[in-house]
N, CA, C and O atoms as a Tinker XYZ file with bonds, in Angstrom:
   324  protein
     1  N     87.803000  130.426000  119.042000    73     2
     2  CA    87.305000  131.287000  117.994000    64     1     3
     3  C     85.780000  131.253000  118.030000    63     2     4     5
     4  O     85.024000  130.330000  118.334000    81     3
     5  N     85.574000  132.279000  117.710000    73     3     6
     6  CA    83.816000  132.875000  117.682000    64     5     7
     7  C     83.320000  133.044000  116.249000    63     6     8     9
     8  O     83.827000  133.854000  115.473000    81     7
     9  N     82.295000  132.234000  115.935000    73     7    10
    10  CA    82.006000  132.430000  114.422000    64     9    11
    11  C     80.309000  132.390000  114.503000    63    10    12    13
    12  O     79.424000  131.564000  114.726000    81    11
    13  N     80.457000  133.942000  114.147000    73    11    14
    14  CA    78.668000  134.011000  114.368000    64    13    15
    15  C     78.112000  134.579000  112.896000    63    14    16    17
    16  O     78.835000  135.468000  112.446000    81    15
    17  N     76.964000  134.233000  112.064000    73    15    18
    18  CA    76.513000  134.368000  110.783000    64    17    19
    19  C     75.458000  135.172000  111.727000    63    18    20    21
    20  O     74.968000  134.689000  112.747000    81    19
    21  N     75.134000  136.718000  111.131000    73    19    22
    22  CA    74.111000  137.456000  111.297000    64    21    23
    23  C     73.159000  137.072000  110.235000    63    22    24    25
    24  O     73.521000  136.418000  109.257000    81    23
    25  N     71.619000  137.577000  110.466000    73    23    26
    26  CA    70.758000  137.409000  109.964000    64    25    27
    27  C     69.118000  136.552000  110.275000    63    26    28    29
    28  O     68.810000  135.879000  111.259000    81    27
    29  N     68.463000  136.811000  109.312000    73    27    30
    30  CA    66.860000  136.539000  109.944000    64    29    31
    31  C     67.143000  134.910000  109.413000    63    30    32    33
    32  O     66.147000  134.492000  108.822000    81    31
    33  N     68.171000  133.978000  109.477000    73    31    34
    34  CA    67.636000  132.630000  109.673000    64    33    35
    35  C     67.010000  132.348000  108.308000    63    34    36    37
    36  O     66.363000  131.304000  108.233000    81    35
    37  N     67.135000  133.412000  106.793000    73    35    38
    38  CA    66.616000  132.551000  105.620000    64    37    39
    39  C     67.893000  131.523000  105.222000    63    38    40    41
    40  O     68.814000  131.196000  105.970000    81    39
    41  N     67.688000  131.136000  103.907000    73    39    42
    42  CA    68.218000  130.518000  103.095000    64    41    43
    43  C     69.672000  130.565000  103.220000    63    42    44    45
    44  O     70.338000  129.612000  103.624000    81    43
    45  N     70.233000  131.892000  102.802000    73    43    46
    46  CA    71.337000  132.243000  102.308000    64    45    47
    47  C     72.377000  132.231000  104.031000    63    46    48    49
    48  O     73.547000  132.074000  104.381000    81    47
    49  N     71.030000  132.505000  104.662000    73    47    50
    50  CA    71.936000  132.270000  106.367000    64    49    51
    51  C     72.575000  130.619000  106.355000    63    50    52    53
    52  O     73.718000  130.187000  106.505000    81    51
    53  N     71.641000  130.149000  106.177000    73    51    54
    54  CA    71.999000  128.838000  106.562000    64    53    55
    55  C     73.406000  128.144000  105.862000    63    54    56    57
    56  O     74.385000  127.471000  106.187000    81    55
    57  N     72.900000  128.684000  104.880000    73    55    58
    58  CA    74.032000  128.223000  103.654000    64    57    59
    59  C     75.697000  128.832000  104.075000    63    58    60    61
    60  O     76.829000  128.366000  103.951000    81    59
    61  N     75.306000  129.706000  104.452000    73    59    62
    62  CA    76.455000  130.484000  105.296000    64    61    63
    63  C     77.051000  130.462000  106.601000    63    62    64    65
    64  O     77.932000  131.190000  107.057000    81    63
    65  N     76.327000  129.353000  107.213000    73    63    66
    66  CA    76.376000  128.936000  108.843000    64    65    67
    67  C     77.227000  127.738000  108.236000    63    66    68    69
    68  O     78.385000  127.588000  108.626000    81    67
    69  N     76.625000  126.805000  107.203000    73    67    70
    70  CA    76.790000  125.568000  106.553000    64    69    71
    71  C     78.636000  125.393000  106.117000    63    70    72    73
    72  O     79.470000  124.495000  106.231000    81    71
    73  N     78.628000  126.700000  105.624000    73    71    74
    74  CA    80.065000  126.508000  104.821000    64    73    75
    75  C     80.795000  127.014000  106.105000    63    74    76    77
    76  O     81.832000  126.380000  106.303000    81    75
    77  N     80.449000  128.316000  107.352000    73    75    78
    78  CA    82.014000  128.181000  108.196000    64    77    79
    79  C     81.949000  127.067000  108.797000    63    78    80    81
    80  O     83.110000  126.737000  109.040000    81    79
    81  N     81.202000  126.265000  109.192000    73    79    82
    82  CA    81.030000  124.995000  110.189000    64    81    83
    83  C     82.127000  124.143000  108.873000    63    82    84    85
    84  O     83.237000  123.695000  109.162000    81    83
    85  N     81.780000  124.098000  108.060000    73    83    86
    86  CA    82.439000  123.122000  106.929000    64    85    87
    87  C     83.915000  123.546000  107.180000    63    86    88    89
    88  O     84.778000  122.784000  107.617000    81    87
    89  N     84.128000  125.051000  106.802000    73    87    90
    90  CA    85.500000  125.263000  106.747000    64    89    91
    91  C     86.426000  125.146000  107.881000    63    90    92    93
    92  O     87.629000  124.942000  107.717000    81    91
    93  N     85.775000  125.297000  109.222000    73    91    94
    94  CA    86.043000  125.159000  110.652000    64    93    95
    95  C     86.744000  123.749000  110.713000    63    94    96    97
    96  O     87.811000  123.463000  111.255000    81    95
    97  N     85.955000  123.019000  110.083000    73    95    98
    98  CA    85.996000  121.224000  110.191000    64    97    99
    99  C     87.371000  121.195000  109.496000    63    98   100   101
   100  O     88.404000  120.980000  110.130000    81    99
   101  N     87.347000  121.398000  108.307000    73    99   102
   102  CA    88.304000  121.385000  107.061000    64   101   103
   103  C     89.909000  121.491000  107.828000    63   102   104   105
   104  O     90.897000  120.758000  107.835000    81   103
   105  N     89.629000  122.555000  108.326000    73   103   106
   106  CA    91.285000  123.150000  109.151000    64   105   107
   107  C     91.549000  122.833000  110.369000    63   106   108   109
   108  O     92.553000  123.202000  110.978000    81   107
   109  N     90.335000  121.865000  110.968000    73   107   110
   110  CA    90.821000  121.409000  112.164000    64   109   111
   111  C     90.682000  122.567000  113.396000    63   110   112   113
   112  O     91.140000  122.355000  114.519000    81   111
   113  N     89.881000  124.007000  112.970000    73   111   114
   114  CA    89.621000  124.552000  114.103000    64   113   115
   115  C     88.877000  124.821000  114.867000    63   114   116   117
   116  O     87.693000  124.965000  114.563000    81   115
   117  N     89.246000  124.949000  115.882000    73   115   118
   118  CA    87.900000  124.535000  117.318000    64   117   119
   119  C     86.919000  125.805000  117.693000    63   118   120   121
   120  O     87.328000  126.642000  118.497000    81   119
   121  N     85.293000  125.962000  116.944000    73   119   122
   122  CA    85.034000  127.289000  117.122000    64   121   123
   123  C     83.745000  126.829000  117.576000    63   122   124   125
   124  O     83.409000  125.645000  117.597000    81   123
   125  N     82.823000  128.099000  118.047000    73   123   126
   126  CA    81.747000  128.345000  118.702000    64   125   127
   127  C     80.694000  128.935000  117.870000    63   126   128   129
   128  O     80.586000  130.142000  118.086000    81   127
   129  N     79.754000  128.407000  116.850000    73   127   130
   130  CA    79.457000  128.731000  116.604000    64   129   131
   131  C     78.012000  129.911000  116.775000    63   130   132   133
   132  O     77.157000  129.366000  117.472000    81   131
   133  N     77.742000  130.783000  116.495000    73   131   134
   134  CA    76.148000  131.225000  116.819000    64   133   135
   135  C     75.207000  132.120000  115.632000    63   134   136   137
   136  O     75.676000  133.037000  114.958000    81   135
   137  N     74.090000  131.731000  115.570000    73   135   138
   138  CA    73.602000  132.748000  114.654000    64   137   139
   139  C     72.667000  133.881000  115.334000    63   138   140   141
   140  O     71.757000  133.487000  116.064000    81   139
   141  N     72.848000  135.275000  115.130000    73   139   142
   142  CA    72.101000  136.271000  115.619000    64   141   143
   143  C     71.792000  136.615000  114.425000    63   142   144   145
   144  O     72.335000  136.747000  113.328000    81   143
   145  N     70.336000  136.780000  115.121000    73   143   146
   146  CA    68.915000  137.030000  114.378000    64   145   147
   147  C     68.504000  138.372000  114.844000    63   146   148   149
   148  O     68.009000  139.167000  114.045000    81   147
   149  N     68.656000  138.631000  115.918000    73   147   150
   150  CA    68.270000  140.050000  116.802000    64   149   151
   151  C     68.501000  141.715000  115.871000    63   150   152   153
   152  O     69.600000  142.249000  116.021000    81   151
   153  N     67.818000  142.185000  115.280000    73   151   154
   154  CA    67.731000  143.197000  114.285000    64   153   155
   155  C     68.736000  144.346000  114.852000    63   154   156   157
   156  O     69.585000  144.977000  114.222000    81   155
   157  N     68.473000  144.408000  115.889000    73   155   158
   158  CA    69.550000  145.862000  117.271000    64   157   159
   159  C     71.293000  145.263000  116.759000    63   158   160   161
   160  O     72.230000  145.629000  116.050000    81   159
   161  N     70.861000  144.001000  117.775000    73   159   162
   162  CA    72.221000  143.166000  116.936000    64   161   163
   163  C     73.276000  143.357000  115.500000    63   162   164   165
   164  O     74.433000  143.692000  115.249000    81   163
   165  N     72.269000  142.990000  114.918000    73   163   166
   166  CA    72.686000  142.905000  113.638000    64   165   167
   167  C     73.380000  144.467000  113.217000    63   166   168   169
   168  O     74.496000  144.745000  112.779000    81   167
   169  N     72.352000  145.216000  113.513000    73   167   170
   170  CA    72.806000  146.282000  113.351000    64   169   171
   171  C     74.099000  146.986000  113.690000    63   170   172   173
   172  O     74.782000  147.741000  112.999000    81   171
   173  N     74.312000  146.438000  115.250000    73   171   174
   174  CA    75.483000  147.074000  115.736000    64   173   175
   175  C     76.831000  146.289000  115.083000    63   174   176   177
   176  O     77.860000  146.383000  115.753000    81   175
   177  N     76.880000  145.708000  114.128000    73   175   178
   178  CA    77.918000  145.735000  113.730000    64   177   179
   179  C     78.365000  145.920000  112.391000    63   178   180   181
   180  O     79.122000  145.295000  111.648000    81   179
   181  N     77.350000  147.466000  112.248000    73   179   182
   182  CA    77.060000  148.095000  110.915000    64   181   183
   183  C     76.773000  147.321000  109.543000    63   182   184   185
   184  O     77.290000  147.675000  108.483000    81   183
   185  N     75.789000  146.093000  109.673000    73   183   186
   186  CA    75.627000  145.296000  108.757000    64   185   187
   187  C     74.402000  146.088000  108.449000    63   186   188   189
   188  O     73.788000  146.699000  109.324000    81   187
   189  N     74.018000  146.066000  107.055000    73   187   190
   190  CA    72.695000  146.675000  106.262000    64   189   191
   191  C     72.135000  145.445000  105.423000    63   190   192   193
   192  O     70.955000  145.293000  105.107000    81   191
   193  N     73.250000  144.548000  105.101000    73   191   194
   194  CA    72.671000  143.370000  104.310000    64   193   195
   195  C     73.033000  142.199000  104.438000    63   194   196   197
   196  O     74.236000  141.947000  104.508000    81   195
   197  N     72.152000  141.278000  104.495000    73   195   198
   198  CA    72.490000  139.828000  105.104000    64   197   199
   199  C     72.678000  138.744000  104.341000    63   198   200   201
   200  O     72.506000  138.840000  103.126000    81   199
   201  N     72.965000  137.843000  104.775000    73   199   202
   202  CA    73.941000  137.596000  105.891000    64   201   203
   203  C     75.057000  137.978000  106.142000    63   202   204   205
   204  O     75.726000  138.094000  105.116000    81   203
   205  N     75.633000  138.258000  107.141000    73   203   206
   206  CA    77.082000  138.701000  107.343000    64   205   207
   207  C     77.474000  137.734000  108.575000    63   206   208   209
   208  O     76.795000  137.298000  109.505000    81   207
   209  N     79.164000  137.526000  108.139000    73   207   210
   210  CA    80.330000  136.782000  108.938000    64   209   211
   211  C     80.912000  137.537000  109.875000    63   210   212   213
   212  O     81.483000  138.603000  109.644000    81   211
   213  N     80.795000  137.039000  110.906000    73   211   214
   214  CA    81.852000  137.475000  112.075000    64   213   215
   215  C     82.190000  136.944000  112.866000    63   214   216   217
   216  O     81.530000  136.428000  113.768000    81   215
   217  N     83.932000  136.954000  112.611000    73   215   218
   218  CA    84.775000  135.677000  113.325000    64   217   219
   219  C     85.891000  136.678000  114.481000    63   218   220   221
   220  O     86.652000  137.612000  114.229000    81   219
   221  N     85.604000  136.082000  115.589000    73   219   222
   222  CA    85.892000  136.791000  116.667000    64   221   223
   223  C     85.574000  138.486000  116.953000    63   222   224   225
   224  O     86.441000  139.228000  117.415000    81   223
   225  N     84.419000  138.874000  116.656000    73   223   226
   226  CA    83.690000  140.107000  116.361000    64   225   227
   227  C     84.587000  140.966000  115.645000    63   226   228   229
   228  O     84.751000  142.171000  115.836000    81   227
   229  N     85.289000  140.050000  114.596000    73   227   230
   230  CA    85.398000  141.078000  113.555000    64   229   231
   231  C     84.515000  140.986000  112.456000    63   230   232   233
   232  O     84.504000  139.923000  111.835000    81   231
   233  N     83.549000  142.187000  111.996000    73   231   234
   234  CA    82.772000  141.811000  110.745000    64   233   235
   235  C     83.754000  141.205000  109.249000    63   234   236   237
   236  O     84.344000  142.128000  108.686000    81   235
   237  N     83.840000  140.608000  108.976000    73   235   238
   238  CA    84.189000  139.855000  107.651000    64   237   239
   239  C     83.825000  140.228000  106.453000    63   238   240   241
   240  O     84.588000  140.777000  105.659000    81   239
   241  N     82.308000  139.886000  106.172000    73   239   242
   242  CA    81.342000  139.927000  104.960000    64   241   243
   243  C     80.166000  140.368000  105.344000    63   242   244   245
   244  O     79.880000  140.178000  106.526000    81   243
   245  N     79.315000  140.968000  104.591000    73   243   246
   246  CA    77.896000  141.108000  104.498000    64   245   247
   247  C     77.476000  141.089000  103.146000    63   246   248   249
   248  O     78.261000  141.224000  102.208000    81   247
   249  N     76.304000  140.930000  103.028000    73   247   250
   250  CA    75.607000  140.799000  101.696000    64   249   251
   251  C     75.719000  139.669000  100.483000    63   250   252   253
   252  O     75.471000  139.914000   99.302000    81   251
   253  N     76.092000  138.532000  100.949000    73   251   254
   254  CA    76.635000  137.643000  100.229000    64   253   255
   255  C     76.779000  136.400000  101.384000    63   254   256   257
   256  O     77.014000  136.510000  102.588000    81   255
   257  N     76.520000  135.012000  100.458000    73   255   258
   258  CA    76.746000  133.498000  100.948000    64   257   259
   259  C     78.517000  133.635000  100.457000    63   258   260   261
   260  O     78.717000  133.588000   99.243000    81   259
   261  N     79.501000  133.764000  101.193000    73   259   262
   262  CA    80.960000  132.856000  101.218000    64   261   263
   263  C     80.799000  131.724000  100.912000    63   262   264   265
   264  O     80.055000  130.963000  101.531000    81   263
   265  N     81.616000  131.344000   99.681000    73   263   266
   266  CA    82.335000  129.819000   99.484000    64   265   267
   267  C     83.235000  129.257000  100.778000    63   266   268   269
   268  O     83.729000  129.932000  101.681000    81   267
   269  N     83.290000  127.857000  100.589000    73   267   270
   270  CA    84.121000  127.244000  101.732000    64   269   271
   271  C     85.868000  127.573000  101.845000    63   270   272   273
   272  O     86.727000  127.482000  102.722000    81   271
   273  N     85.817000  127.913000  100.702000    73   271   274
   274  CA    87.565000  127.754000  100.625000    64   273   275
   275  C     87.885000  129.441000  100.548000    63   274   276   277
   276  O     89.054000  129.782000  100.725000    81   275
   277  N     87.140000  130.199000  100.360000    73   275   278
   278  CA    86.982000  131.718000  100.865000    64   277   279
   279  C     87.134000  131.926000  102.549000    63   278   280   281
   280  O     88.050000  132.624000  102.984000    81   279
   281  N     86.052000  131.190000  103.563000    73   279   282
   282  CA    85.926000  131.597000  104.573000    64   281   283
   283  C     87.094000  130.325000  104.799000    63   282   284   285
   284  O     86.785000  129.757000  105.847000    81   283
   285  N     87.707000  130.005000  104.494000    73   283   286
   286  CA    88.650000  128.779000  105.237000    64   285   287
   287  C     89.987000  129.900000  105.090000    63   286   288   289
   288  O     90.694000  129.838000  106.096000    81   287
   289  N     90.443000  130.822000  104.147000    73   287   290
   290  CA    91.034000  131.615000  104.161000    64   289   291
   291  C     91.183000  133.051000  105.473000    63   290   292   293
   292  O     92.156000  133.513000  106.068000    81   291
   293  N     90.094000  133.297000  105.488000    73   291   294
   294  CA    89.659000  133.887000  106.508000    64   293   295
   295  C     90.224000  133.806000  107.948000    63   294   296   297
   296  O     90.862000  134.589000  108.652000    81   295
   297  N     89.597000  132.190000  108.157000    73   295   298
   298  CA    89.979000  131.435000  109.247000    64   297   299
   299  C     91.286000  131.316000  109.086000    63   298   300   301
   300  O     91.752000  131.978000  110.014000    81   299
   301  N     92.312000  130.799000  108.366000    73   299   302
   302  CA    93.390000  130.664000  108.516000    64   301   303
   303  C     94.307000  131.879000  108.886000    63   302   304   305
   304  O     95.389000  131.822000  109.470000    81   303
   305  N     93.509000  133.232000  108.327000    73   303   306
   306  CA    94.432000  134.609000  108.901000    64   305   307
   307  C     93.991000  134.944000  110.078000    63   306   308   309
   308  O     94.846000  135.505000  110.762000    81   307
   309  N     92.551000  134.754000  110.772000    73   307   310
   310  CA    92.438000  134.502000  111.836000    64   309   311
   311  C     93.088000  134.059000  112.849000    63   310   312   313
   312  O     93.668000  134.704000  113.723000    81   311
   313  N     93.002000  133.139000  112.744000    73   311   314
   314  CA    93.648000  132.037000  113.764000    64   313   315
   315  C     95.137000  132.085000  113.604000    63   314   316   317
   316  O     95.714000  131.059000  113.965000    81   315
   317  N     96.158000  133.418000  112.968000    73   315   318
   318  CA    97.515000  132.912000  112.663000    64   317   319
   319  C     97.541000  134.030000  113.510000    63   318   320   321
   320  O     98.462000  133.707000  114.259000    81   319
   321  N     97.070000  135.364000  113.983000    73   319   322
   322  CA    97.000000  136.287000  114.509000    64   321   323
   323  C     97.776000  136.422000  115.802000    63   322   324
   324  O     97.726000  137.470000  116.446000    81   323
């Protein structure tokens, strides 16, 4: 699994890198994380507001920090796929 947090690397990124790494841990699943910062990037996966989640290049969220037990949900429909 691929779990990449878009965005310019503020606050609310981190916090949001912070909780899938957490929730990743939580469920025992084995992912890759990355953060893109690249504006072209970001863009192409019609995000306008940051940070946004995307777990196996599906966009998830934008515009908002996810709770842990939110994106652990996520992951779990993910990974049941």
């Amino acid at each position: 699994m691929v779990i990449k947090v878009l965005g310019g690397g503020c606050a609310n990124c981190k916090k949001l890198m912070e909780n899938a790494k957490k929730a990743a841990e939580e469920l025992g699943i084995e992912a890759q994380f990355e953060e893109v910062k690249d504006i072209e990037k970001i863009m192409s996966y019609g995000v306008m507001r940051t940070p946004a989640l995307v777990v196996d290049e599906k966009l998830i969220l934008s515009g908002r920090v996810a709770g842990v037990e939110e994106i652990k949900e996520v992951l779990k429909k993910e990974a049941g796929k």
